[in-house]
C-alpha positions in Angstrom: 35.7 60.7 13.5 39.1 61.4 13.4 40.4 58.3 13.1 38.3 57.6 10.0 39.4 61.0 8.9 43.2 60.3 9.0 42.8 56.5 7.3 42.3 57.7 4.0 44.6 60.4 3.9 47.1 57.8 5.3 46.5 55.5 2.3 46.2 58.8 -0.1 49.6 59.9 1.1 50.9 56.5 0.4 49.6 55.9 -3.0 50.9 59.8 -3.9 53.6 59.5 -2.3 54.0 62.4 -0.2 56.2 62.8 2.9 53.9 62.9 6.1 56.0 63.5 9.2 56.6 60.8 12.3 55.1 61.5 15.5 58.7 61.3 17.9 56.1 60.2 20.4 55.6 56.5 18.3 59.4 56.2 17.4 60.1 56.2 21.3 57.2 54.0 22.0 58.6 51.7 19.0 62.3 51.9 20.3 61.2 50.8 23.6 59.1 47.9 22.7 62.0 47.0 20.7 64.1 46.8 23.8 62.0 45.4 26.0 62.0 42.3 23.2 65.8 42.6 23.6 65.5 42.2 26.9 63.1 39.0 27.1 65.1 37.3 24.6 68.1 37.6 26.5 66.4 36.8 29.6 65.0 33.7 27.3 68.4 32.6 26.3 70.4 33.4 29.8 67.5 30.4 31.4 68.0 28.5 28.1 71.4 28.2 29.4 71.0 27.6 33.1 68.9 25.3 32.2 71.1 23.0 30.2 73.8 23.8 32.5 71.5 21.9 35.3 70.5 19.4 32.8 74.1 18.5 32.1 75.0 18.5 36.2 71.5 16.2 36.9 72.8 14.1 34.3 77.0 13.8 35.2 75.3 13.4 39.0 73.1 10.4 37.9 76.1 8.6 36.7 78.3 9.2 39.6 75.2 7.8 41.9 75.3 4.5 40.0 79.0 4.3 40.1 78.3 4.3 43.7 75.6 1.9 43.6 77.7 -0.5 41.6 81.0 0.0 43.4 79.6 -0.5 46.8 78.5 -4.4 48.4 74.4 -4.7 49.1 75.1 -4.7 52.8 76.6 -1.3 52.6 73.8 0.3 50.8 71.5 2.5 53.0 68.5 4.5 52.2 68.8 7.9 50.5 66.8 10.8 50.9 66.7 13.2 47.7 65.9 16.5 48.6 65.4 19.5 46.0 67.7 21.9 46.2 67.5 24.8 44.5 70.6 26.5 43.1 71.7 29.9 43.3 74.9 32.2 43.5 73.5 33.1 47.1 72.9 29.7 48.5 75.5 27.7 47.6 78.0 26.6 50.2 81.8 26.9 49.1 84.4 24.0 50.0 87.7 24.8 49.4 89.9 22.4 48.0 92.5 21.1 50.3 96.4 22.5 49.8 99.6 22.0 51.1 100.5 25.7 50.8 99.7 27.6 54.0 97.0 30.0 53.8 96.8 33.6 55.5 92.6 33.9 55.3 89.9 31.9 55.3 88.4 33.1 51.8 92.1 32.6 50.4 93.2 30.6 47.1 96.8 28.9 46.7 97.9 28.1 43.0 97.5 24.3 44.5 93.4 25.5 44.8 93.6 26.4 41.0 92.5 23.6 38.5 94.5 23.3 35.5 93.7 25.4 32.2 92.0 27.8 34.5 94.5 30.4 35.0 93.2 32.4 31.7 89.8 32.6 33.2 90.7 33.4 36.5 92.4 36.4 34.9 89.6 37.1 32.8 87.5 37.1 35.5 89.7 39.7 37.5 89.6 42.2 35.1 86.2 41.9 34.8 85.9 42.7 38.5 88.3 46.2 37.7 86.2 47.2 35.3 82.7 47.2 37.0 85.2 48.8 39.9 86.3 51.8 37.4 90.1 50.3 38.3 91.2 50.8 35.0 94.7 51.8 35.6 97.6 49.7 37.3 97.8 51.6 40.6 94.4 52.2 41.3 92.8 51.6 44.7 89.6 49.7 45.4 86.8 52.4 46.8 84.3 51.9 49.1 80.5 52.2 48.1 78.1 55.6 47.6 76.1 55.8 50.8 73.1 56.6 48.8 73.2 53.5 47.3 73.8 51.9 50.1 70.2 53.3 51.4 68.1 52.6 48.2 69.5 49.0 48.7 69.0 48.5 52.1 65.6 49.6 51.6 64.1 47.8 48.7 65.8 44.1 49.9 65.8 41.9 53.0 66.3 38.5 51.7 69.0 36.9 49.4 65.8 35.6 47.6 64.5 39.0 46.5 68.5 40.2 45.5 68.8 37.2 43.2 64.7 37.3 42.1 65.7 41.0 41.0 68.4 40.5 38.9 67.5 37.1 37.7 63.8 38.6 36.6 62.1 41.2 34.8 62.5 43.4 37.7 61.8 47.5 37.1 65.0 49.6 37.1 65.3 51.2 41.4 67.2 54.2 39.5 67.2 55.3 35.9 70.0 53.9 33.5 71.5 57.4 33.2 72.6 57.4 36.8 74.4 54.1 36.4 78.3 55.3 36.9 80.0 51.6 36.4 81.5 51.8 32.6 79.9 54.8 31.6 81.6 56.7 28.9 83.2 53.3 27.5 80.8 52.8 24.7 82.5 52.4 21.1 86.0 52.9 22.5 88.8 50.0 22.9 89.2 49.9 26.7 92.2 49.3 28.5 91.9 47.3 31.8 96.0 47.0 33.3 97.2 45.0 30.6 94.7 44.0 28.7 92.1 46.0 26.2 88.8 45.2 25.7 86.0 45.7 23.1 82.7 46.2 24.3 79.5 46.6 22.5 76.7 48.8 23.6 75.0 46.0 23.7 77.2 44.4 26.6 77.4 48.0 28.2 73.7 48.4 28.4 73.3 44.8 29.8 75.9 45.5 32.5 74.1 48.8 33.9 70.6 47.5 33.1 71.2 44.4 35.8 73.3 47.1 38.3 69.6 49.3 38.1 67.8 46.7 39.4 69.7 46.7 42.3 69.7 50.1 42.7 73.7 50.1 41.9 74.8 53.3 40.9 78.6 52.9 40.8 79.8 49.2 41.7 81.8 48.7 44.6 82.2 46.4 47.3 81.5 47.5 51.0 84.7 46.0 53.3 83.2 47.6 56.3 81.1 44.3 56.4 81.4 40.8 55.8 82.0 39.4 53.1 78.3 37.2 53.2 76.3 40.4 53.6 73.4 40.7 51.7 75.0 44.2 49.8 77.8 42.1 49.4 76.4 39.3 48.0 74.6 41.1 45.7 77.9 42.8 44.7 79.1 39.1 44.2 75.8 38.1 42.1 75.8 40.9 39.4 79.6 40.6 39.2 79.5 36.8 38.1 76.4 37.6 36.4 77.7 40.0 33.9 81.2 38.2 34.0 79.6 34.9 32.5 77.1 37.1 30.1 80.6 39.1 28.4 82.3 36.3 28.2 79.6 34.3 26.1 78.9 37.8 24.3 82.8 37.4 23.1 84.5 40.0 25.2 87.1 38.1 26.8 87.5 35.8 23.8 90.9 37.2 23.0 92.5 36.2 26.5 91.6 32.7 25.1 89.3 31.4 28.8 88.2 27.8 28.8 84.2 27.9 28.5 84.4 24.9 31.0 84.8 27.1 33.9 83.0 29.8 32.7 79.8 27.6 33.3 81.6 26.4 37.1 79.8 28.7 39.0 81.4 27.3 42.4 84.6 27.7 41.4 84.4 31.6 40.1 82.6 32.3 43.2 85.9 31.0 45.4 88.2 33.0 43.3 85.7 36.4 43.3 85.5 35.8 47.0 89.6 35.6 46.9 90.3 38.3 44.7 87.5 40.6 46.3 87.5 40.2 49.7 91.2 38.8 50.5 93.3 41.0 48.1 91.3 43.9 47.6 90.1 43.9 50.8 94.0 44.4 52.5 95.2 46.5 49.9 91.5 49.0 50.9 92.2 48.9 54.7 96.0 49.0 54.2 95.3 52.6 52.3 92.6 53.5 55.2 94.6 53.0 57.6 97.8 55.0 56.1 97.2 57.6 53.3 99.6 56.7 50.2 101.1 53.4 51.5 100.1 51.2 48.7 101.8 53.7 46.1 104.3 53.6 48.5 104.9 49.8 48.4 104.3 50.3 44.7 107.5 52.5 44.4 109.5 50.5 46.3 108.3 47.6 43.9 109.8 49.1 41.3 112.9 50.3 42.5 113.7 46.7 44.1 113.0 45.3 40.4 115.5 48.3 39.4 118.1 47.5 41.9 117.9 43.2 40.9 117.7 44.6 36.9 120.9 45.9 37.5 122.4 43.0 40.0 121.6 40.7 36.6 123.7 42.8 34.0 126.2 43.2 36.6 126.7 40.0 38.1 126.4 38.2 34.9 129.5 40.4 33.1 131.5 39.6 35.5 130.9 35.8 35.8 131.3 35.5 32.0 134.6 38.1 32.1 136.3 35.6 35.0 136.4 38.6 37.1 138.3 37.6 40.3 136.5 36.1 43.3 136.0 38.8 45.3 134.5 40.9 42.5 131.7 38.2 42.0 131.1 38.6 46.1 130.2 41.8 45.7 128.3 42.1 42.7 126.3 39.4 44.2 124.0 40.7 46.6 120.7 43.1 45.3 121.6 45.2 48.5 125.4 46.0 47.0 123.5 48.0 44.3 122.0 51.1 44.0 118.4 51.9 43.3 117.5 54.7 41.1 115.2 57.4 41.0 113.4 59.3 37.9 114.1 63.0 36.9 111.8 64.6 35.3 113.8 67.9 34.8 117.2 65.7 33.5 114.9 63.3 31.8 116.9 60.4 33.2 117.4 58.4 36.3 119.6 59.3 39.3 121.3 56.9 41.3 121.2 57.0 44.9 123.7 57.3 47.7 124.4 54.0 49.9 125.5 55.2 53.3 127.2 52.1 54.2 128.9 51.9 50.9 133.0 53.2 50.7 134.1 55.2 47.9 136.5 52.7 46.6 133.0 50.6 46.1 131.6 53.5 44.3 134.6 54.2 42.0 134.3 50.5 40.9 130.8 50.5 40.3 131.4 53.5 37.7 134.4 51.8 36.4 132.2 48.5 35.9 129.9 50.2 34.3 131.5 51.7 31.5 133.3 48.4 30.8 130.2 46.7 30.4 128.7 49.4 27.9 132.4 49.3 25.9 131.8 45.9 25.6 128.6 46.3 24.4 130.0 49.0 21.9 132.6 46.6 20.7 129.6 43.7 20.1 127.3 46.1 18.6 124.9 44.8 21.7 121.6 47.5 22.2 122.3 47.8 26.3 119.1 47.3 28.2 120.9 49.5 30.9 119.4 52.6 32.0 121.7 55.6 31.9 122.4 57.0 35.4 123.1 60.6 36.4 125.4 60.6 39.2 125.2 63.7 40.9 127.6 65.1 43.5 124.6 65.4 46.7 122.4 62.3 45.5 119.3 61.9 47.5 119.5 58.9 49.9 118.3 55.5 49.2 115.1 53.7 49.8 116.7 50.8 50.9 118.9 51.5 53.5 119.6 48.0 54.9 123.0 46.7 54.2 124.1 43.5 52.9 126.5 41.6 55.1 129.6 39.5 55.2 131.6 40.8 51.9 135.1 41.9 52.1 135.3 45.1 54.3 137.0 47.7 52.3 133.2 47.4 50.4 131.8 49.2 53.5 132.2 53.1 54.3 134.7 53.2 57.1 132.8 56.3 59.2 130.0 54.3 58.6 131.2 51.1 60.0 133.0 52.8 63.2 129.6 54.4 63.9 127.9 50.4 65.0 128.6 48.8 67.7 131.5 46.5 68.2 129.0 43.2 67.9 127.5 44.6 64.9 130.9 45.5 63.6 131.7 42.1 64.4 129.5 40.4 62.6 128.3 42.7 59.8 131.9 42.5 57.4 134.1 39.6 56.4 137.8 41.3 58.4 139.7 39.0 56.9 139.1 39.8 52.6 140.2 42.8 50.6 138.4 43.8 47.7 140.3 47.0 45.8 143.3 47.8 44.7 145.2 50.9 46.2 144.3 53.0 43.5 140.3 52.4 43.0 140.2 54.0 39.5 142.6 51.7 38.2 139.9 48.9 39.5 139.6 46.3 36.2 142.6 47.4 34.3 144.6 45.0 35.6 147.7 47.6 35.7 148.3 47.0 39.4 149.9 43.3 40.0 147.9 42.3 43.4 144.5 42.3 41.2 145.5 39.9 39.7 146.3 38.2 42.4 144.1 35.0 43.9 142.0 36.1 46.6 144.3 34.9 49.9 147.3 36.3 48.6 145.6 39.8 47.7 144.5 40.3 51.2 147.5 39.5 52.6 149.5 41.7 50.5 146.8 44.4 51.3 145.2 44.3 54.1 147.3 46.6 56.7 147.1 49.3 53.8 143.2 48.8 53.4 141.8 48.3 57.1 144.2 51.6 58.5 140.4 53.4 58.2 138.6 50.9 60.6 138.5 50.7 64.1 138.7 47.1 64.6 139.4 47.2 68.2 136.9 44.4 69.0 139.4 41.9 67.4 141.5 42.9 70.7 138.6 42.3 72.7 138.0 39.0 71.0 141.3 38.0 72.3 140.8 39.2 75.6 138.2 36.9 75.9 139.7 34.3 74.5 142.6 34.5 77.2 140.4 35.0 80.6 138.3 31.9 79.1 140.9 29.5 78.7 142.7 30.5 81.9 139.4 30.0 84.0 139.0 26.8 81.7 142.6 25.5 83.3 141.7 26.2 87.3 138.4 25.6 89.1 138.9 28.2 92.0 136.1 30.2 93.1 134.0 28.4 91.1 131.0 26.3 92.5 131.1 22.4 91.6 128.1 20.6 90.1 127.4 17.8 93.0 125.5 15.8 90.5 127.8 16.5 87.5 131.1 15.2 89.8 128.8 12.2 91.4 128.6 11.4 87.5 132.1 11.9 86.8 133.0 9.2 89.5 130.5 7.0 88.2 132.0 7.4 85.3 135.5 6.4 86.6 133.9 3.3 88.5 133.1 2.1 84.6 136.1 2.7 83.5 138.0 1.0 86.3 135.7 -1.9 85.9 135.8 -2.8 82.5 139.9 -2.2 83.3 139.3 -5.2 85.7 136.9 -7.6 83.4 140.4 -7.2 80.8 143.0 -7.6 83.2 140.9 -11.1 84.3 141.0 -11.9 80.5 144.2 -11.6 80.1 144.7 -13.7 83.0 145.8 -10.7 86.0 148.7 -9.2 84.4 148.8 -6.1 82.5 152.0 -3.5 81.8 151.2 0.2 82.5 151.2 1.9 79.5 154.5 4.2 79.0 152.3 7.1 78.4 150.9 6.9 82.1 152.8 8.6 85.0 154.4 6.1 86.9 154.7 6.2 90.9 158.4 4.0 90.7 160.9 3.5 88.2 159.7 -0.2 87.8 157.4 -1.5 85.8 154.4 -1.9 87.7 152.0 -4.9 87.2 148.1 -4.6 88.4 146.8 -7.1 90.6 143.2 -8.3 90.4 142.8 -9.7 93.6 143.5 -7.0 95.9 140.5 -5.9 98.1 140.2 -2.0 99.3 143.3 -1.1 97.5 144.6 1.3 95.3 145.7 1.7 91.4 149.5 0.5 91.6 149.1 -2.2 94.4 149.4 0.3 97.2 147.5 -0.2 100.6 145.1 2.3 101.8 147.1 3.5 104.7 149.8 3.7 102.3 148.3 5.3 99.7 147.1 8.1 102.4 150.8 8.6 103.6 151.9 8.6 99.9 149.1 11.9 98.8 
């Protein structure tokens, strides 16, 4: 009755044309039918593709089987079994390309692993991975999984079949959309991912955490506490190159210009997820576990190291192109010679930090070096890409403590250097180079005569002035040494003799005194002593070749006893 009752008035309304209000309750139930036919035509179009995709790998396989056939003699032939395999993410064995780089892991790619024109869609595919992660900024860390995800997984699946049937299928939602954490908050907003910005639709959004429910997914993250081929992990892997492949056709990695080729080249994204995932991010997670802060840490030092080479370049390179003198360029040289830098917040600039090992004539010149290069920069109108330094009288000590070695040694501090060892001392400066003029803060003007000076003739105009500071008492040793070495080099006593080395020795001599023979019959028996030999008489004496049991100069054996 009442449906009869609200026909006409429906068609009354509508020929009136009054407003009759929407029950909410049909708009939702329209919406979501409208959805769920979103959702099967995707689904209809994702197998579309697959499907080609398999058609066009049947097809390139065919030809490559009667390549085979063709290439290969009819005696080499031999029956082939074709079995059906059925392809999936899960499945499908990985075989790394060989390389001549050495690897550190097993699940590790080398740039000789990478084919070419893939290097866009490898990095496409990376920051696909930080952004199901929530890694949107540079120094973020990779975190571990939600334990009650964890359990709602481990409960509903068993078998890589029902992971990939899940998220391949029509499969209901394990937790409701409005859980799902990965990229929530990101719809209608440019996103940035490191470097890169991306535009996602709602569309893209709502695929990504639809295919995460079914897994019962809240917040996407690996779980390193197990191997990489668990079945969490795998299904990590699955929804990752899932989604990955889905954006990219859906235009939201079109900008970083990938190559639709290996978009499609499902073996070769999962050896660079598995590399990326469970080689990079995987050290850099248990690197943080294991120390708290280390990775910002290394980070730091990162920066400063680029700092202190920054600075090495602008250095280095004004005094190459200036002809500075030799020993200049030595010690602009190395990164280590350098100080890093560190930011103020307060001063709003950077300080530079103190080098233990470095002497205050070093620093002076540094100072003076740097305001000659930013005069010359005045003078050319140049825009300096230097940063501006604070130098404070109690700087805070450097991150890089280690010292570079073997430049002139009026570059290192001299309480510093008497504080190593002798062998350290030894071998850590070059004693015999000067670098600075007595006066340091006359250093590049040139006013004293020595710097101009070649290198040699600098240091040996200066060098008692400049090494007064250093105890160089291991030079004495050095001669000591040298002394007892050559004296116990000039006398055998109390030492023991090698028995095999002097049974060589005399075989040795035996050679010698044979092949003296085989001449002296050449030259048929008579040879003159050469005048450089001691002679027994002050006559010439002549060798005779016949002479049985005798010895050198014609002498007898009893005579040669009663001669020694």
């Amino acid at each position: 009755m009442n449906a009869n009752t609200n026909l006409p008035s429906t068609e009354t309304s509508h020929n009136t044309g009054s407003h009759i209000p929407i029950d909410p309750v049909f708009i939702s139930q329209l919406q979501q039918n409208l959805s769920q036919k979103d959702e099967t035509i995707f689904n209809l179009l994702q197998r579309v593709q697959e499907m080609e995709i398999k058609m066009k790998e049947d097809h390139i396989s065919k030809i490559n089987e009667k390549n085979n056939a063709s290439s290969s003699g009819p005696m080499s032939e031999t029956k082939k079994t074709k079995k059906s395999q059925k392809k999936t993410l899960i499945k499908k064995k990985v075989f790394a390309k060989k390389s001549t780089s050495a690897k550190k892991g097993a699940l590790q790619m080398v740039k000789d692993d990478l084919p070419t024109g893939f290097e866009n869609t490898k990095d496409a595919l990376y920051t696909h991975i930080k952004l199901l992660w929530g890694m949107l900024k540079k120094e973020a860390i990779p975190t571990r999984p939600d334990p009650t995800q964890l359990s709602i997984f481990s409960q509903r699946f068993s078998n890589p079949e029902q992971v990939e049937s899940a998220i391949m299928n029509d499969a209901p939602p394990l937790v409701p959309l409005d859980t799902i954490e990965t990229l929530r908050g990101l719809q209608g907003q440019r996103t940035k991912v490191g470097k890169h910005f991306l535009n996602l639709s709602d569309f893209l959004i709502r695929y990504v955490q639809v295919s995460l429910s079914k897994l019962g997914i809240i917040r996407w993250a690996p779980n390193f506490f197990e191997q990489p081929d668990s079945l969490y992990n795998e299904a990590c892997r699955i929804s990752a190159l899932k989604t990955f492949r889905q954006l990219a056709v859906g235009g939201a990695y079109i900008y970083m210009n990938i190559n639709t080729h290996y978009v499609n080249d499902l073996e070769l994204l999962t050896q660079t997820y598995d590399h990326y995932v469970h080689f990079y991010m995987a050290r850099i997670f248990h690197k943080e576990e294991k120390e708290k802060g280390a990775i910002q840490k290394k980070r730091e030092r990162g920066l400063l190291q680029n700092g202190c080479e920054r600075l090495r370049d602008i250095q280095y390179k004004f005094a190459v192109s200036n002809d500075f003198p030799k020993r200049y360029q030595r010690i602009l040289k190395p990164t280590q010679a350098h100080s890093d830098e560190e930011y103020c917040s307060k001063k709003k600039s950077y300080v530079a930090r103190r080098l233990p090992f470095r002497s205050q004539e070093a620093n002076i010149f540094m100072r003076k070096l740097d305001e000659k290069i930013k005069d010359s920069n005045d003078v050319e109108g140049k825009i300096s890409n230097q940063r501006q330094q604070l130098r404070l009288k109690d700087p805070p000590m450097t991150s890089f403590p280690k010292a570079p070695k073997g430049l002139p040694i009026d570059f290192y501090d001299p309480t510093w250097f008497n504080s190593k060892l002798p062998a350290q001392r030894r071998n850590l400066a070059d004693i015999g180079s000067i670098a600075f003029v007595k006066e340091p803060r006359e250093s590049l003007e040139f006013k004293d005569d020595s710097e101009k000076l070649g290198d040699r003739r600098f240091t040996h105009k200066n060098w008692d002035r400049a090494t007064k500071k250093y105890n160089l008492d291991f030079l004495a040793m050095q001669e000591t040494d040298s002394d007892d070495e050559s004296s116990n080099e000039e006398s055998d006593y109390g030492e023991s003799i090698d028995i095999e080395s002097s049974a060589q020795e005399d075989n040795d001599e035996d050679k010698i005194e044979r092949g003296k023979s085989r001449l002296q019959k050449k030259t048929k028996g008579k040879e003159r002593v050469s005048s450089n030999e001691a002679e027994l008489n002050s006559d010439a004496m002549e060798i005779d070749t016949s002479w049985q049991g005798g010895y050198f100069g014609g002498l007898t054996e009893d005579e040669w006893n009663a001669w020694q």
